[in-house]
C-alpha positions in Angstrom: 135.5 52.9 80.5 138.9 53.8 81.6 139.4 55.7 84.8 142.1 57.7 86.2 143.6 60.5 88.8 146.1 63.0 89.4 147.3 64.7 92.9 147.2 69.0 92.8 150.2 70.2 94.3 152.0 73.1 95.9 155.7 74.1 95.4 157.2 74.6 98.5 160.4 76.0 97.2 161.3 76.4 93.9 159.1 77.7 91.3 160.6 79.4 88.3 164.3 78.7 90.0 163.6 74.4 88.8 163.9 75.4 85.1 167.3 76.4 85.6 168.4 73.1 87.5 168.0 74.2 90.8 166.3 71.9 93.5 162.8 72.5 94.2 160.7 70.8 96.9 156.8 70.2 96.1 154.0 68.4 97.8 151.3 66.9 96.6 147.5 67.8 97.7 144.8 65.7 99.1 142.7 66.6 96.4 142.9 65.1 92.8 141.7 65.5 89.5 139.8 62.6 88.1 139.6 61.3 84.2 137.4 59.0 82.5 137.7 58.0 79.2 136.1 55.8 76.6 135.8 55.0 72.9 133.5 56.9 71.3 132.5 57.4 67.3 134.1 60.9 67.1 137.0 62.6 65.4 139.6 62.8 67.7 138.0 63.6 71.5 135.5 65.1 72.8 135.9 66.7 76.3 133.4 67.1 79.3 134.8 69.3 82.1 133.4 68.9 85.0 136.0 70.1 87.0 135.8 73.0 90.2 137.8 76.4 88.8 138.8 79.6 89.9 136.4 81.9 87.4 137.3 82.5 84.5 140.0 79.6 84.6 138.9 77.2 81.8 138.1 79.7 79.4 141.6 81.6 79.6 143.6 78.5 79.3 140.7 76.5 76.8 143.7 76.4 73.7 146.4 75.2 76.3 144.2 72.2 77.5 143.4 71.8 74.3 147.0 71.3 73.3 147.5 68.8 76.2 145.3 67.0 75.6 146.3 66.5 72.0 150.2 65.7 73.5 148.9 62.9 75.6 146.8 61.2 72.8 149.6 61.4 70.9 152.3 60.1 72.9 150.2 57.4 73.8 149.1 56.3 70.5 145.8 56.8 70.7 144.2 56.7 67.1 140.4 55.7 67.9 138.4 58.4 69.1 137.6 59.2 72.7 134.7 60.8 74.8 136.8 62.0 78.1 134.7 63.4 81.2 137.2 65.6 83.4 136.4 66.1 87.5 137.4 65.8 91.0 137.9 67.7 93.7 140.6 69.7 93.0 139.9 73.1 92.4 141.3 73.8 88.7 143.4 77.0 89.2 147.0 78.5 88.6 149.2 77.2 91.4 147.9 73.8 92.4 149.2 71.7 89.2 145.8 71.6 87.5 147.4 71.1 84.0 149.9 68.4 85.5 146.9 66.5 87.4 144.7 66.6 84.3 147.6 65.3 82.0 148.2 62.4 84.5 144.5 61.3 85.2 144.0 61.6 81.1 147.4 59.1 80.7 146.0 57.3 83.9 142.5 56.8 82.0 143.6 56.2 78.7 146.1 53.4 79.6 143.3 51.6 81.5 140.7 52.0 78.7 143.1 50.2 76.0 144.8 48.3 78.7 148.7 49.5 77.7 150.2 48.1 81.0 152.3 51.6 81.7 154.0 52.0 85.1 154.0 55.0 86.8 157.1 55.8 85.1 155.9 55.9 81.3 152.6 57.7 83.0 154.9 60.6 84.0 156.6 60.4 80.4 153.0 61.1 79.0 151.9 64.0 81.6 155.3 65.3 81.1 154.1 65.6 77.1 150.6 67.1 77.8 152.3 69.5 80.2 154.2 70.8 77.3 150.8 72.2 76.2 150.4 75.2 78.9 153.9 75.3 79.7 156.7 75.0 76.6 159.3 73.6 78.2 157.9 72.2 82.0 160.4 71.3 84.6 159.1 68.0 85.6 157.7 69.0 88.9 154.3 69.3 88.4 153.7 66.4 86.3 155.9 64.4 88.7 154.1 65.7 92.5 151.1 64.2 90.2 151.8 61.4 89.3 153.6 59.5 92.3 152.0 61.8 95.3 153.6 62.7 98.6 156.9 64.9 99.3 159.2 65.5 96.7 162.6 67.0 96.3 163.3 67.5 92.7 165.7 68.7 90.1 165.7 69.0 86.5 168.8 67.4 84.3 169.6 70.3 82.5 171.4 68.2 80.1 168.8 65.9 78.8 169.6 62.6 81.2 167.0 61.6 84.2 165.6 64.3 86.7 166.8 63.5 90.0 163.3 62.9 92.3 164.0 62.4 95.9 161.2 61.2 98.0 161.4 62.5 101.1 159.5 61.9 104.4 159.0 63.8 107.7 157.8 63.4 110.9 153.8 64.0 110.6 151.6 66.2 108.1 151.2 69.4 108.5 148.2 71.9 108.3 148.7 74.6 105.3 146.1 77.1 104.1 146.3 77.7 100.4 144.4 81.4 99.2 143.5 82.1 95.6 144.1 86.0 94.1 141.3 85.4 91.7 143.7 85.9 88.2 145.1 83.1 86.3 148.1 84.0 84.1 150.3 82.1 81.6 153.2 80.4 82.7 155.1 80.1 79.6 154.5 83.7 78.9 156.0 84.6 83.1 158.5 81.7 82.6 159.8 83.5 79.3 159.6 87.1 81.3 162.2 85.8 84.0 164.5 84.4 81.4 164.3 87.7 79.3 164.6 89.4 82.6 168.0 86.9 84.0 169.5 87.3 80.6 169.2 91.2 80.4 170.3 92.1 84.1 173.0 89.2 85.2 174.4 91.1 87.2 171.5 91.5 89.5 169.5 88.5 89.0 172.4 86.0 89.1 172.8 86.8 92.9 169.1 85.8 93.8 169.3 82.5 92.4 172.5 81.8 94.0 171.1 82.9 97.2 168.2 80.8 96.1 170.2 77.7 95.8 171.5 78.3 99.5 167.9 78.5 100.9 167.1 75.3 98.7 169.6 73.4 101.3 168.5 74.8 104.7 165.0 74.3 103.6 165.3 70.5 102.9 167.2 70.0 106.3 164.6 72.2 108.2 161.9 69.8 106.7 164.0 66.7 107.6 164.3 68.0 111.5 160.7 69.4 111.2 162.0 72.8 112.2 158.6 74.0 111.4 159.6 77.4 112.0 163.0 77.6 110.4 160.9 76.4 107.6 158.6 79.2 107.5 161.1 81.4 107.8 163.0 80.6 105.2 159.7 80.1 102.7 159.4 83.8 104.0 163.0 84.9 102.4 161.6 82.9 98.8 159.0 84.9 98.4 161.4 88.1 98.7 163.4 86.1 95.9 160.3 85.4 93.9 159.4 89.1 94.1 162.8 90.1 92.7 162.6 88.4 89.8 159.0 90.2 89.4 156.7 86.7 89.6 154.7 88.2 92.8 151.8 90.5 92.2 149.7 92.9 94.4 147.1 90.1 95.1 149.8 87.5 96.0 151.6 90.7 98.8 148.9 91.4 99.8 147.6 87.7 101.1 150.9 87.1 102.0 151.1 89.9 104.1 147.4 89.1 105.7 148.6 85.4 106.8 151.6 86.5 108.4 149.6 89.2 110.7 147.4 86.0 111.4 150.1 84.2 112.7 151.3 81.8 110.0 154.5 81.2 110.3 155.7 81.2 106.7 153.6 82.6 103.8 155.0 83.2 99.7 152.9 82.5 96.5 153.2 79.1 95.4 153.2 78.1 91.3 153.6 80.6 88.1 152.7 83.9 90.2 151.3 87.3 89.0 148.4 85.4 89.9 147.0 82.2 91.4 147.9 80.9 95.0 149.5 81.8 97.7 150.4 79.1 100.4 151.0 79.3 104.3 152.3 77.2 106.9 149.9 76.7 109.7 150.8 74.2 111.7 148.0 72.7 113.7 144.0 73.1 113.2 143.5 75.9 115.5 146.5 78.3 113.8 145.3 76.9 110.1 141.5 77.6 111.0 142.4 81.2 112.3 144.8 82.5 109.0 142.1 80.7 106.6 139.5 83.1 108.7 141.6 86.0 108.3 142.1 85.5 104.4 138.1 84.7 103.7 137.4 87.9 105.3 139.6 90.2 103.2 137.6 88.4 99.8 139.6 85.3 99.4 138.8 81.9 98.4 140.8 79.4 100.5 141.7 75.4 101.1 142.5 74.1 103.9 144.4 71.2 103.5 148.1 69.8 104.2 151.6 68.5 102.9 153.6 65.8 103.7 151.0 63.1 103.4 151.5 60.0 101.6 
């Protein structure tokens, strides 16, 4: 039996700004996303999913999976037929790279069943393919925080050639509370909604990505210096951009707005948006433990958990 696993993540900056070549900076979780898989006298695969989800998660995105999961066994050559047996503890939900961790603990699993040898490099190449499924075009990012773990500074070759992945490191982890709105959405259907929206209204929508791109630089030297607070400041001003180019919801505000009044220090949605997570910077147990507190009371399922590990 082949076994494998993929790191959730959480986009710190960039979400729907990456397709468009912009840098993005994502972290991988703590919690993974596990695969096994073995041969098995069946046409084509059968799945067991055993993995956590936000309700009503698997069912609405049962014919993207299914698509993945397809891409992967594909790409890899796989022509025998496979029993695979999803699980973990990531929670599978929109926002914390649940298609992206999948795809890489299936590639993970599958190149250890029919012992293919594959670095890390063509295991990325094959989530990249199964990410295709649930997303159309992907950026990279998800499929990337997955695969290789830690802090990440990404952007996409717009032109074909390598992304450009910059690992970076900081001074120490730090403590983040993640809340989920309870609603899953599509991200190629919101992805295609912002470029229908850029492409209609240039004249107004032009300006937030170029002020995007600014906060894209002060947010990668703020991390660098572990200006925690510049930091949260400016993931502050990203969710203003995000809700400009009408990704936020009244879930996402309204969490956002709750872990502010608790004291985070930054707080914006994290992922495809108009549903799925929202992410705050809570430094320290104390601070993370009081804005998880405040979120769980208004209804909200949280993790605890933090970036910038290895």
């Amino acid at each position: 039996m082949g076994e494998g696993g993929g790191f959730g993540k959480t986009i710190l900056f960039g979400e729907h700004f990456v397709v468009y070549g912009l840098p993005a900076i994502a972290s991988a979780l703590g919690n993974t996303t596990t695969a096994k898989v073995e041969k098995a006298d069946v046409k084509g695969y059968e799945l067991i999913d055993n993995r956590l989800e936000s309700p009503g998660y698997k069912v609405a995105k049962k014919e993207e999976y299914e698509k993945l999961i397809e891409n992967v066994i594909n790409f890899m050559g796989v022509k025998e037929g496979i029993r695979i047996t999803l699980g973990g503890k990531l929670v599978a939900a929109s926002g914390v790279g649940a298609s992206a961790a999948c795809a890489a603990s299936l590639a993970r699993a599958i190149n250890d069943e029919f012992q293919m040898d594959w670095d890390n490099d063509k295991i990325n190449a094959a989530a990249y393919e199964g990410e295709k499924g649930p997303h159309g075009t992907p950026s990279g990012i998800d499929n990337t925080a997955a695969v290789f773990g830690g802090l990440i500074r990404f952007k996409k070759n717009l032109e074909g050639g390598p992304n450009t992945i910059e690992k970076m490191q900081i001074k120490a982890p730090v403590e983040i509370v993640l809340a989920d709105s309870g609603k899953t959405s599509s991200t190629k259907e919101v992805v295609g909604d912002v470029r229908t929206l850029k492409e209609a209204n240039p004249t107004e929508i032009d300006p937030v990505f170029e002020e995007y791109e600014k906060l894209a630089e002060e947010a990668k030297q703020a991390l660098l210096d572990y200006d925690l607070q510049k930091f949260g400041e400016l993931m502050n001003k990203n969710h203003e951009l995000l809700q400009k180019i009408t990704v936020s919801c009244e879930e996402l505000d309204a969490m956002v707005l709750t872990a502010r009044e608790a004291g985070a220090i930054g707080a914006k949605l994290t992922g495809t948006g108009r549903g799925g997570l929202m992410q705050a910077l809570t430094p320290g147990v104390e601070l993370q433990e009081k804005v998880a507190k405040a979120l769980e009371e208004k209804g909200f399922t949280v993790i605890r958990t933090k970036i910038g590990g290895a």
